[in-house]
N, C-alpha and C positions, 0 to 999 in steps of 0.2 A: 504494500500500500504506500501509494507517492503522498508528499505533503497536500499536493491541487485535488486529493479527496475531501479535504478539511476546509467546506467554502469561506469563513472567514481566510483563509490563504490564498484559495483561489481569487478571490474577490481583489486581494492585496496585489498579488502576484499580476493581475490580465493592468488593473487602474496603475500600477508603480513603472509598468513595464511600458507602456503608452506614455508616460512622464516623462521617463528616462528618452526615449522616441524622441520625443521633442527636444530635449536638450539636445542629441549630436545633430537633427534636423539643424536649428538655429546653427551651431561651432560651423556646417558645410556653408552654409547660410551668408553668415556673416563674411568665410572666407573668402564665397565666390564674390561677394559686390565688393572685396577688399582690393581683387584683383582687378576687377575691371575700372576700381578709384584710380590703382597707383602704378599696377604692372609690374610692381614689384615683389620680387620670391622671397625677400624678409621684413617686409610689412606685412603681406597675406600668410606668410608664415606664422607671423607673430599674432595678429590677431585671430588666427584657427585655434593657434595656442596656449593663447591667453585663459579658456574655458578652462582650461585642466593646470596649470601652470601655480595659482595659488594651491590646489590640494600637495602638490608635490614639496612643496615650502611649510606650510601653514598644518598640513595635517596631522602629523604626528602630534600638535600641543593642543588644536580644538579635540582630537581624541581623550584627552587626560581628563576634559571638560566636560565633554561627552555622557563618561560614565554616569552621571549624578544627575542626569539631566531626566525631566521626565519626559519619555520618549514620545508620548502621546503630541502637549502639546509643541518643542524643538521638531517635530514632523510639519505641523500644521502649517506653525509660522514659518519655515524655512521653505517649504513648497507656497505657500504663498507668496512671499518675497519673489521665489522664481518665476512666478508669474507675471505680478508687477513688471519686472525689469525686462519676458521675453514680449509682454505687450507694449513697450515701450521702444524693445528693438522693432516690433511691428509699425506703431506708429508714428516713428523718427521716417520710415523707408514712405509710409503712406502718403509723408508730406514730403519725401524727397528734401529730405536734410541732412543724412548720413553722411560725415565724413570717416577719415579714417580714425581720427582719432575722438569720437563719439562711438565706433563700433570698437576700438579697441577700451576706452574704457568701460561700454559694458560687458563686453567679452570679460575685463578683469571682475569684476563688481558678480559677475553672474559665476565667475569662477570659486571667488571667495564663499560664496553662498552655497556651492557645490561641494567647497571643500570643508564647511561646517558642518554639512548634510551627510556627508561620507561617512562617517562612523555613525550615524543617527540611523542611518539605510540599516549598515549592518548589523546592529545590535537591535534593530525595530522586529526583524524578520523573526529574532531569538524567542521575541516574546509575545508572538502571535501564535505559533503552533506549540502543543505537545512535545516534552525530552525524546518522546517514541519517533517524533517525525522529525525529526531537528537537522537530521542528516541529508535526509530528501528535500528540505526547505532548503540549507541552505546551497545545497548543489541547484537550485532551482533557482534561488535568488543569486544563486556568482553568473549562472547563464543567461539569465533575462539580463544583468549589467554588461554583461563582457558583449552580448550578444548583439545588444543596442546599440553597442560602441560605433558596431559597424555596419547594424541595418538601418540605423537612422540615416548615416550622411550618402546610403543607398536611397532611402526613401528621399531623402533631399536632392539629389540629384533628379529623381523623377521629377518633382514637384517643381521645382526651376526647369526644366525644359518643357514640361508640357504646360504648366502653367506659368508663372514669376515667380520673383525673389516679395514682392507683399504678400500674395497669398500664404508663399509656405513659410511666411516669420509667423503669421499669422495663426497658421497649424499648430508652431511650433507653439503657440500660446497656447492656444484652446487645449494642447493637451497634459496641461497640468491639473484641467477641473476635474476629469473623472474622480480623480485622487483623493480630492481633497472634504469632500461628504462623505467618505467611506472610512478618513482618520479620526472623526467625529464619533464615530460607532460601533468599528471594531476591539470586541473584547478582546483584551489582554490579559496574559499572568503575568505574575509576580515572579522579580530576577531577582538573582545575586550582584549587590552593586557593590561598593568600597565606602558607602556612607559612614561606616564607623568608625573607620581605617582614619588612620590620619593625614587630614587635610596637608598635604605636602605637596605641591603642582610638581617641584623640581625632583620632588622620590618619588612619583607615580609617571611622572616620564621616564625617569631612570628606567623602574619596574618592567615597562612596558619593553625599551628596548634590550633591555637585558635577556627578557624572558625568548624575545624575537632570534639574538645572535647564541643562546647558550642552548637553544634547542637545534638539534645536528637537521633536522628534515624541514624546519623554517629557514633556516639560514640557507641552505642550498636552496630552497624555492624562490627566495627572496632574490639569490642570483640568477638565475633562470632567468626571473621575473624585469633584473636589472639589464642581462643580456640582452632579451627581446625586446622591450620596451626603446632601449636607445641606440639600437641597430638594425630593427626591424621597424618593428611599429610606427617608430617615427613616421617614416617613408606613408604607411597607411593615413595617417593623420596630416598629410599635406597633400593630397590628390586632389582641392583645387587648383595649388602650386603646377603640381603635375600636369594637369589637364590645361593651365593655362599655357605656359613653356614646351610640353614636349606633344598636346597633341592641340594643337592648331587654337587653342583657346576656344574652343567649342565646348557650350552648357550643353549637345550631344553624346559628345566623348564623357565631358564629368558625369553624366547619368551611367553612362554603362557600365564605366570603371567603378564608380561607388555601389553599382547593383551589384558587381559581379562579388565584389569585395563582401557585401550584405548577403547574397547567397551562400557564401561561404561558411560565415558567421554562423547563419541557419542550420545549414547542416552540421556543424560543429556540436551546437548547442542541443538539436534534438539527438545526436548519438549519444553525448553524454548524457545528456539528461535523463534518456528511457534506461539507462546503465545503474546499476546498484553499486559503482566500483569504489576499491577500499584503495587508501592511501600509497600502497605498493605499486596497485596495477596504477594509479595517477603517474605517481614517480616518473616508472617505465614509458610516459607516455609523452613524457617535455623533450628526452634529446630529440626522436624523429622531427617531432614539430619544430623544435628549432631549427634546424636542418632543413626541413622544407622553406621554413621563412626564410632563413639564406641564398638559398639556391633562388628563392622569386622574386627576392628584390635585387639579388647579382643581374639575374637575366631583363628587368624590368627595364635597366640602365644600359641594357645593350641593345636594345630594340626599338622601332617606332614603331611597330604594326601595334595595333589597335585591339584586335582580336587574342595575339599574342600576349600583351599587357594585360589584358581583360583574364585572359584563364590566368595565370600567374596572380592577378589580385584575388581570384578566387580561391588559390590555395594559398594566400597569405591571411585572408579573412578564416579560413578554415584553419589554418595553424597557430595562427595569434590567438584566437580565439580561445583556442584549447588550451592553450597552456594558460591563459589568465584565468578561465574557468577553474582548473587542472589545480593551480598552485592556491587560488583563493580556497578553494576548497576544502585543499589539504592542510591550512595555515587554517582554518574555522574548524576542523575537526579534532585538533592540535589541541586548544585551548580552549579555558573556561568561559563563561559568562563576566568574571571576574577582573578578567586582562583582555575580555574578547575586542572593546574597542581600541584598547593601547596598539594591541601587536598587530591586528588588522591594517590598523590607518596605518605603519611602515611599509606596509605592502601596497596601499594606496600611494603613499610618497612616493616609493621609489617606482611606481608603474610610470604615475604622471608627470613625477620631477625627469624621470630619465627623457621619456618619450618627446619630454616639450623640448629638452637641451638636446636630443638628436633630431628633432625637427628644427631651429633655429639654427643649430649649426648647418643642416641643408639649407636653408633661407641664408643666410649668410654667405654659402658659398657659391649660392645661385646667382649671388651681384656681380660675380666674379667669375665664375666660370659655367658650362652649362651643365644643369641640375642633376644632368645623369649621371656625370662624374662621381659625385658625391654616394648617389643610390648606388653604384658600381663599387667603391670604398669601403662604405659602410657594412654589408654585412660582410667582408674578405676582414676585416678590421675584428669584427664580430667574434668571428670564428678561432682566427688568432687568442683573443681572450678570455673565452668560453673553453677551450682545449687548454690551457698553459692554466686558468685559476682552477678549473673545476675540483678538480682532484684536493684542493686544500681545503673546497668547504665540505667536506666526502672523508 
């Protein structure tokens, strides 16, 4: 029996997952009218990457915060807030007032909020379902995020070419409401928090990261996690970059690459999800995928064809996928209630702190040289540091 038999979950699980939607819709969003502002690979870089850029900084110490917080209403108000600001990125575009630096500062503003929300997300899920179903929740709750990662700025790609860039900011709003009548009235149980523990910000950070690098199967996910994120993933996280520079700057092209990269994602997510699997067989399941991600952002940077690009972002969406699923997972079954937000949000840092400074470094060297360069580099760079560390966190 999976957690989506338990409808208060399901209910959570279809309204959070539609939320999440929206957020990488808007990150494509923002990116693509960054490009067509400035034609610049480290403007549109920087502003794709600004959405994720505060979690990777900021999250490890709103997690410490986290714990004591009541999850009910830090849900409400924080998906609220994200609404405010993605209605605001909507009708800044409605009145054709965006410039670049109005979509980068709410890119940052809607980042920060994101990365308040990150340890809220995952310690909310803890306390909606039954200890019996906690496993199948939260393997369900790492794939609805990992999985959003990459079918939203898929579904954004559709939504700019068949329709505009107002409607789908627009989308990108509307879909924070399902969510937010459903945080009002889903029951909760009662967790184990650190309330009596003593109020220490600087020894419950400590706590947090200690517990992350002195457990042998965290620490090595967490490099996995370090790997992929700033040698692969990046490369995923700037395919407006992409689409504007290497295929003709056709909202065309960005739909197809962001579908193909979303159906990936898809399939990722429903293998593992129908799967019961234990921490072992996860393990086993990050080198192949890394290795696929290498090998498709190698080839991505050697090619123009279109088609070519296209299947290659689909088994990068398919293999990023998995291992963020993969390691979240194993990193939530690791640990209690108790550390659940500290240790988690490291692995949120380092997903998003990595990915943003290996997408930046490409926008950087896109001013300079042409962007394929860089996608050619970066995972040969990857692989090099993935073989030579591995072995020390092991």
């Amino acid at each position: 029996m999976t957690a989506l038999s338990y409808r208060p979950f399901l209910a959570y699980f279809i309204t959070n997952s539609i939320s999440l939607l929206g957020l990488w819709i808007q990150k494509i969003g923002v990116g693509w009218l960054t490009w067509h502002l400035t034609e610049s690979t480290f403007w549109t870089s920087f502003v794709t990457l600004a959405l994720m850029a505060p979690a990777g900084i900021l999250g490890p110490f709103f997690a410490v915060w986290a714990e004591n917080w009541d999850m009910r209403k830090a849900s409400i108000i924080l998906k609220f807030l994200m609404f405010i600001l993605a209605s605001l990125v909507w009708y800044l575009q409605f009145l054709e007032l965006h410039t670049v630096y109005s979509l980068a500062l709410l890119s940052i503003l809607h980042g920060i909020l994101s990365a308040i929300y990150h340890p809220v997300r995952l310690v909310f899920v803890s306390v909606i379902v039954e200890k019996n179903l906690l496993g199948s929740a939260i393997g369900l709750n790492s794939a609805s995020f990992n999985a959003s990662r990459v079918i939203g700025p898929s579904l954004a790609g559709f939504f700019i070419f068949f329709f505009n860039l107002e409607k789908t900011f627009l989308i990108s709003a509307l879909s924070y409401l399902p969510l937010l009548p459903f945080l009002f009235s889903v029951p909760l149980r009662l967790r184990i928090s650190s309330k009596n523990e003593e109020n220490n910000f600087i020894k419950n950070f400590k706590d947090g990261f200690k517990m992350a690098i002195k457990t042998k199967v965290i620490l090595s996910s967490l490099f996995v996690v370090f790997v992929n994120a700033f040698f692969v993933r990046g490369i995923l996280e700037i395919q407006p970059t992409i689409a504007g520079e290497m295929l003709l700057g056709s909202s065309a092209n960005l739909s197809i690459i962001t579908a193909t990269a979303g159906i990936g994602a898809l399939f990722s997510s429903i293998w593992i999800s129908a799967r019961n699997l234990k921490i072992n067989n996860l393990i086993k399941i990050l080198f192949p995928m890394l290795i696929f991600g290498f090998i498709s952002s190698l080839l991505i940077g050697l090619t123009g064809n279109l088609i070519f690009i296209s299947g290659l972002f689909l088994v990068m969406g398919f293999s990023t996928t998995m291992i963020g699923i993969s390691t979240q997972t194993i990193i939530q079954l690791e640990v209690n209630d108790k550390y659940r937000a500290r240790v988690l949000t490291w692995w949120s840092a380092i997903s998003f702190g990595s990915l943003t400074l290996g997408g930046i470094i490409l926008g950087i060297a896109g001013e300079f040289f042409p962007i394929k360069f860089g996608i050619i580099f970066m995972p040969i760079i990857g692989f090099i540091i993935y073989r030579y560390f591995f072995g020390k966190f092991n």
